[in-house]
LODONU-86138 format. One record per residue (C-alpha): residue number from 1; x, y, z. Coordinates in Angstrom, 3 decimals. Layout:
! LODONU-86138
REC    n         x         y         z
REC  NUM         X         Y         Z
...
This chain:
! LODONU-86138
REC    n         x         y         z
REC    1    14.352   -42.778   -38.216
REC    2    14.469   -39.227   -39.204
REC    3    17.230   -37.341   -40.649
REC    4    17.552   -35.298   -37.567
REC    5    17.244   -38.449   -35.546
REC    6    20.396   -40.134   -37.602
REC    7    22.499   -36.936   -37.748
REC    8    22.220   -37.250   -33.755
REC    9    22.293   -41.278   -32.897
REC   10    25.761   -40.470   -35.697
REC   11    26.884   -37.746   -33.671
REC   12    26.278   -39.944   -29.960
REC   13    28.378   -42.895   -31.375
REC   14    31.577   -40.687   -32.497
REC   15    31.514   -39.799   -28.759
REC   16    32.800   -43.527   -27.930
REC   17    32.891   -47.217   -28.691
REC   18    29.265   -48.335   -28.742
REC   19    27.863   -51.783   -28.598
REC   20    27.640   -52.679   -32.796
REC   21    31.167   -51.333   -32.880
REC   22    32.929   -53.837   -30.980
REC   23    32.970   -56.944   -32.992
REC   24    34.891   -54.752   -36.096
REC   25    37.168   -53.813   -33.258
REC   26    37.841   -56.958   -32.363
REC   27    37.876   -58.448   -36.102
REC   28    34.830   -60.761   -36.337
REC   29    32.255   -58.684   -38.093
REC   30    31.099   -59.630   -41.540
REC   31    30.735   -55.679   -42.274
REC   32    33.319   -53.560   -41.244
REC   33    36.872   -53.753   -40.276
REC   34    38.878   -51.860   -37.050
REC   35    40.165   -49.147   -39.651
REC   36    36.669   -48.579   -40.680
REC   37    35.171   -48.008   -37.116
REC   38    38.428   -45.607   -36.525
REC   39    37.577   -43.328   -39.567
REC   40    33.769   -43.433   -38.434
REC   41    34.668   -41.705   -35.127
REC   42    37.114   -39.327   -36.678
REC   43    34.612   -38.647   -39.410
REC   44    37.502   -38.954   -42.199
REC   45    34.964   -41.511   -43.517
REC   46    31.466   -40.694   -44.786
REC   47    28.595   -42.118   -42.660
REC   48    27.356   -45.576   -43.506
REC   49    24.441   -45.254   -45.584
REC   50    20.861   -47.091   -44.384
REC   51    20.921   -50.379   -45.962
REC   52    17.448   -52.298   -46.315
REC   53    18.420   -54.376   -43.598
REC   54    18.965   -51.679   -41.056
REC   55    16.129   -49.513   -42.331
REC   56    13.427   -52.677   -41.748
REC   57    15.761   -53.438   -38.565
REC   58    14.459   -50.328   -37.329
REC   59    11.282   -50.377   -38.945
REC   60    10.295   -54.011   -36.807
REC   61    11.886   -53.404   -33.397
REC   62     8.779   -52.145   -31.921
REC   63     7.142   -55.238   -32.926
REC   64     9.856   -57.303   -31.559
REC   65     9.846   -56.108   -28.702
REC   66     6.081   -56.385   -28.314
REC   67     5.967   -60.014   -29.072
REC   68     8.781   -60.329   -26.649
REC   69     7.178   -58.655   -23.918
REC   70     3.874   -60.890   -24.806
REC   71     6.177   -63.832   -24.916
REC   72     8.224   -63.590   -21.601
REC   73     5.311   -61.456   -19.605
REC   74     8.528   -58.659   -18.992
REC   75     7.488   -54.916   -19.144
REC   76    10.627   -53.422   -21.305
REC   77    11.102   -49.847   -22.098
REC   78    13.403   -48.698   -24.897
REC   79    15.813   -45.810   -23.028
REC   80    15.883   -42.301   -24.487
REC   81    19.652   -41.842   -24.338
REC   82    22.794   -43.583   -23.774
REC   83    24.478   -45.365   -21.222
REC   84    28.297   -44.550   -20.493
REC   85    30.343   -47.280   -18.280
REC   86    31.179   -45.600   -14.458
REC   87    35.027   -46.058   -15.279
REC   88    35.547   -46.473   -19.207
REC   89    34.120   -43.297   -20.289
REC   90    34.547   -44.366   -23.832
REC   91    32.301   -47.232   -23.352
REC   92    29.057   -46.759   -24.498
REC   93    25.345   -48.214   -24.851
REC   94    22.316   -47.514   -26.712
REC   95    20.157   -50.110   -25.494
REC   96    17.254   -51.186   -27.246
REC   97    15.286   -52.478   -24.136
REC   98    15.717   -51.939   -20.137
REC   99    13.336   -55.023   -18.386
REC  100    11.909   -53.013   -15.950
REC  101    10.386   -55.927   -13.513
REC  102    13.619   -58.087   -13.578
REC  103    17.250   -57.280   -13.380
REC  104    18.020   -57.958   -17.445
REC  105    18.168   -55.906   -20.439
REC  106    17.126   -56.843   -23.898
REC  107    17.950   -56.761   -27.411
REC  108    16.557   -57.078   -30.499
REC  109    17.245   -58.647   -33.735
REC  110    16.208   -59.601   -37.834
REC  111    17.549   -61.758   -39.641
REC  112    17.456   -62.859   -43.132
REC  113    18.253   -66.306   -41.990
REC  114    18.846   -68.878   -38.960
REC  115    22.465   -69.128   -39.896
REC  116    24.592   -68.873   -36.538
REC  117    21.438   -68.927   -34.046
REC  118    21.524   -72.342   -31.982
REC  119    18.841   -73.269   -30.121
REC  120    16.126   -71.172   -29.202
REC  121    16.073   -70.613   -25.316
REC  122    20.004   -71.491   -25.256
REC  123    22.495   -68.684   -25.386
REC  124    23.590   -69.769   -28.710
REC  125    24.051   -66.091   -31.163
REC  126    26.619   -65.212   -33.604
REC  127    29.540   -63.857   -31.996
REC  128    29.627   -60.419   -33.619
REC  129    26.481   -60.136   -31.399
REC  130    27.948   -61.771   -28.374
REC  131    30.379   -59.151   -27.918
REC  132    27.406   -56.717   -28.170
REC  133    25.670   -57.868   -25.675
REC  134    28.500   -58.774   -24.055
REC  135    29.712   -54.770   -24.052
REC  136    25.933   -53.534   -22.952
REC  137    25.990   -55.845   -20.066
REC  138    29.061   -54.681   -19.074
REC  139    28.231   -50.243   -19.260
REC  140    25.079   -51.115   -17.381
REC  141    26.034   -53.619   -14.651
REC  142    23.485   -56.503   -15.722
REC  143    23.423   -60.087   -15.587
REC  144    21.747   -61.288   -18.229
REC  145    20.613   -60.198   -21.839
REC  146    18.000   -61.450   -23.670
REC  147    18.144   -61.048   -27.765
REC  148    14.789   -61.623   -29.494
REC  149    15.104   -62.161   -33.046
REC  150    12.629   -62.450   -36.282
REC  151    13.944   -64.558   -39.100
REC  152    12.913   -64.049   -42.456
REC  153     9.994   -61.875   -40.963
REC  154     7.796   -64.904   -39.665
REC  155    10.573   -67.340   -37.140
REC  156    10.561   -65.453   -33.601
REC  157    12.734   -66.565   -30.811
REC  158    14.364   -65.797   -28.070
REC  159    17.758   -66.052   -26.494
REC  160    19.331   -65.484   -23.100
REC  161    23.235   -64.647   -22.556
REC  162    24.504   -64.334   -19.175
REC  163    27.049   -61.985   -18.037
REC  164    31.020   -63.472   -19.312
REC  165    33.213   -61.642   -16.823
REC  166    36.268   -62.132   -17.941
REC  167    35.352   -62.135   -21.864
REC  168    33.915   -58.703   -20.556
REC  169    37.557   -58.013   -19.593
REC  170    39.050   -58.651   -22.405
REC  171    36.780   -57.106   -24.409
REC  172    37.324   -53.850   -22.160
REC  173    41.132   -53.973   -22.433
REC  174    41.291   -54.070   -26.344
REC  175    38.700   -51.355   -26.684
REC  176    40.637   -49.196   -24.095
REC  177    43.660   -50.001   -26.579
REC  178    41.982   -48.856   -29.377
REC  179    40.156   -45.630   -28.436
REC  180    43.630   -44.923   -27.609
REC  181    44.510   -44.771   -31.023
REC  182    41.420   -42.854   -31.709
REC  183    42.661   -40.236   -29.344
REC  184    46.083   -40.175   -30.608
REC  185    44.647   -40.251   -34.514
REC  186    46.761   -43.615   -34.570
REC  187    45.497   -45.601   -37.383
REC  188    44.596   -50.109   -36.316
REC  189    46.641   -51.860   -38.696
REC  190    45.228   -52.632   -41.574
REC  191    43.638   -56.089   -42.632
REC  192    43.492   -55.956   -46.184
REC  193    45.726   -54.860   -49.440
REC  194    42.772   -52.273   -50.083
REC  195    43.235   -50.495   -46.715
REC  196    47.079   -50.467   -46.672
REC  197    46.109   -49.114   -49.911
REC  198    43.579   -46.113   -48.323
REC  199    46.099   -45.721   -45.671
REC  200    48.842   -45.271   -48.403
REC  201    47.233   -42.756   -50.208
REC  202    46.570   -40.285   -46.919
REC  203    50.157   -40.853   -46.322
REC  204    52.310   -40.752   -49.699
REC  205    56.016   -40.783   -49.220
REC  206    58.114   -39.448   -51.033
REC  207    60.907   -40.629   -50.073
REC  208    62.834   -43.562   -48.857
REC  209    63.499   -46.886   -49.640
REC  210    64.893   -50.477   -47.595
REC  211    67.072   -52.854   -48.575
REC  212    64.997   -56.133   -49.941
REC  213    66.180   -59.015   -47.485
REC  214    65.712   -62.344   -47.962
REC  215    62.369   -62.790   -46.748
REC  216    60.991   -59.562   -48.958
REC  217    62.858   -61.029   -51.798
REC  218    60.658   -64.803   -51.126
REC  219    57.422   -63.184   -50.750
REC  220    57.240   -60.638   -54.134
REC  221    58.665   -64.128   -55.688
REC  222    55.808   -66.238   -54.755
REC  223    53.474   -62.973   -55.514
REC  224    55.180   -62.634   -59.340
REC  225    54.383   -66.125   -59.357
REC  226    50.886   -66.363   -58.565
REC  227    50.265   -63.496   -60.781
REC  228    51.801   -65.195   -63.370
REC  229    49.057   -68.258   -62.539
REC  230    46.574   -65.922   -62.247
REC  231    47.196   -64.347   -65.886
REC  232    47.252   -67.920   -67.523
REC  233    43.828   -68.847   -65.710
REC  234    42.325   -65.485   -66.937
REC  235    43.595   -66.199   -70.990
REC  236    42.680   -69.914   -70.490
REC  237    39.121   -68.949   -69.433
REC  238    38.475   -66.319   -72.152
REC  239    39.990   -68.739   -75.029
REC  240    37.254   -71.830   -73.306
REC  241    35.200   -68.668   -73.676
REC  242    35.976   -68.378   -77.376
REC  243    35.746   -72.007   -78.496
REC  244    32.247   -72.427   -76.577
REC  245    31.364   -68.816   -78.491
REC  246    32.347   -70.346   -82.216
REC  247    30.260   -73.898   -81.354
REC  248    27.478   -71.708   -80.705
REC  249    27.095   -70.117   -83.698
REC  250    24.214   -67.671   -84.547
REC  251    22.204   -69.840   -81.676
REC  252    20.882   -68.675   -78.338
REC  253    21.997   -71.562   -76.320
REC  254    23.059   -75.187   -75.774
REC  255    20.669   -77.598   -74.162
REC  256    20.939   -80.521   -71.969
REC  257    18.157   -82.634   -71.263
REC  258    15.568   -79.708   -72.178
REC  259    17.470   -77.364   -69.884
REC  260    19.659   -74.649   -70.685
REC  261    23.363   -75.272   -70.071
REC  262    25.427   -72.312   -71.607
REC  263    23.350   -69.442   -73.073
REC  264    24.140   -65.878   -74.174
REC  265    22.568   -63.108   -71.983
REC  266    21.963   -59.885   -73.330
REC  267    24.169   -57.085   -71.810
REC  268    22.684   -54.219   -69.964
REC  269    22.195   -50.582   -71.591
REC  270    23.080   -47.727   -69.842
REC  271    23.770   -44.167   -71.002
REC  272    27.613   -42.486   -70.419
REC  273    29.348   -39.351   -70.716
REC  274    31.979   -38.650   -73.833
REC  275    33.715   -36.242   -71.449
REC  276    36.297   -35.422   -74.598
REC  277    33.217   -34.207   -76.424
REC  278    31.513   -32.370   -73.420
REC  279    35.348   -31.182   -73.167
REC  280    35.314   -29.834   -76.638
REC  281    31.730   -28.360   -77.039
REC  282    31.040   -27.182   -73.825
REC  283    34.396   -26.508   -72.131
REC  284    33.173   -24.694   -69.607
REC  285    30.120   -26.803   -68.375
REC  286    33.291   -29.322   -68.317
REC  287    35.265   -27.117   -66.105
REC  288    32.930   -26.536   -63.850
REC  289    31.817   -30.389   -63.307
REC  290    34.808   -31.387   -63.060
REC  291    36.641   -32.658   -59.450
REC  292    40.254   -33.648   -59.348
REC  293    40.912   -36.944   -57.846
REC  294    43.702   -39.150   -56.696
REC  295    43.523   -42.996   -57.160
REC  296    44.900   -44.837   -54.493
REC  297    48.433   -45.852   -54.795
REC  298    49.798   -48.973   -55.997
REC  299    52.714   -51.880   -55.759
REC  300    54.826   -51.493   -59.360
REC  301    57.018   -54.552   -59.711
REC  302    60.511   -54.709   -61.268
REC  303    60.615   -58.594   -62.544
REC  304    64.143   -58.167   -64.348
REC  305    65.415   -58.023   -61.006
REC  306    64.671   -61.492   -59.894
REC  307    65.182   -62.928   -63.304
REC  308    68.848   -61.570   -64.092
């Protein structure tokens, strides 16, 4: 895929919810989370970068879909734009196959391993793709929806889902709830301390402040207290780490039945900037490098409180 041809397939999928956007939405996908498919279409976040994976995903789908087509007999042919639903305009579908001698569609797959495929003929696929399929079937009014898939580059099979109608309803009612939010720039809640954190820092108050009840007061107890566990586990570790260190010695390693059990491993070397030097010598190659940034807010406890 081209630069021009990602600017454009980015630019198509800010338009609506497509198909590889609904299991984030939904909050089974291994890769992204509601908040991130929400700052994808507003483009407050940057565009995903092409990972390996997606790059050789993209690289192998014409052969996929050759071997399917010499598989199954089916003549498929890969649409040149997308599909939007007749009543959910938001809804949308870039298909990767249209079966044009049967009444399916297809879709097509790698995978690094078999993890989460069943059987191959059965309609067994990792949910996160269900609900793909399960979305494209719905914008296009098909029945079925075959998903070919390569594993590890040399394991081909195929897969055939059938049409869920009402998991295609539900599916339609939370992504209608959520392009809502899109509309209304109304953030999903987040699902993690990191995004309340992201959230947080587009939003700093600065002002106002609750009452602790009860319940507040419980939960930054049993937080204080795991911390506390989590600061003993980290100085027990490093003074293991220690005593291991001094039985070692000058040596490289300890052995165990001619294999290594603990052994040192050389740290790597990498180059960095003294920025107070650069600062001093070259003040204004500094200046003009320089960006101003703001780290993302944080919880600051007061433990004297719950311990007077």
């Amino acid at each position: 895929m081209t630069n021009e041809q990602r600017a454009a397939w980015l630019n198509e999928r800010r338009k609506g919810i497509g198909g590889s956007d609904v299991a984030a939405i939904v909050g089974i996908s291994p890769w992204a989370t509601p908040l991130d498919v929400y700052e994808q279409k507003l483009g407050i976040a940057p565009p995903t970068e092409e990972t390996e994976a997606m790059y050789w995903g993209t690289v192998l789908e014409p052969a996929i879909r050759q071997a399917y087509s010499d598989k199954t007999g089916y003549l498929v042919k890969k649409p040149e734009t997308a599909f939007v639903h007749p009543k959910y305009s938001f809804m949308r579908a870039n298909l990767d196959g249209i079966v044009l001698n049967d009444n399916r569609i297809t879709e097509f797959k790698t995978a690094s391993s078999s993890k989460g495929w069943g059987e191959p003929g059965s309609d067994e696929i990792p949910d996160y793709y269900l609900t793909q399929v399960q979305h494209y079937m719905s914008v296009v009014d098909r029945p079925v929806c075959d998903v070919a898939v390569l594993v590890a580059g040399r394991d081909f099979s195929i897969y055939t889902v059938e049409a869920d109608k009402e998991l295609q309803e539900q599916l339609i009612e939370i992504e209608a709830e959520f392009w809502e939010k899109v509309e209304n720039r109304i953030p999903p809640e987040p699902v993690s301390y990191e995004e309340f954190q992201k959230l947080r820092k587009q939003r700093f108050p600065e002002s106002g402040c609750i009452e602790a009840d009860p319940a507040v007061i419980e939960i930054v107890k049993q937080y204080l207290q795991a911390d506390a566990e989590e600061k003993a586990i980290t100085d027990r570790l490093g003074e293991l780490k220690k005593k291991i260190a001094e039985l070692l010695g000058d040596n490289n390693a300890f052995t165990l039945n001619g294999k290594k059990l603990v052994s040192w491993k050389r740290g790597a070397t990498c180059k960095r900037i003294n920025s107070a030097s650069l600062k001093t010598k070259y003040p204004k190659v500094f200046e003009e490098c320089s960006s101003v940034s703001t780290n993302a807010p944080s919880l600051a406890f007061c433990r004297k409180l719950l311990s007077a």
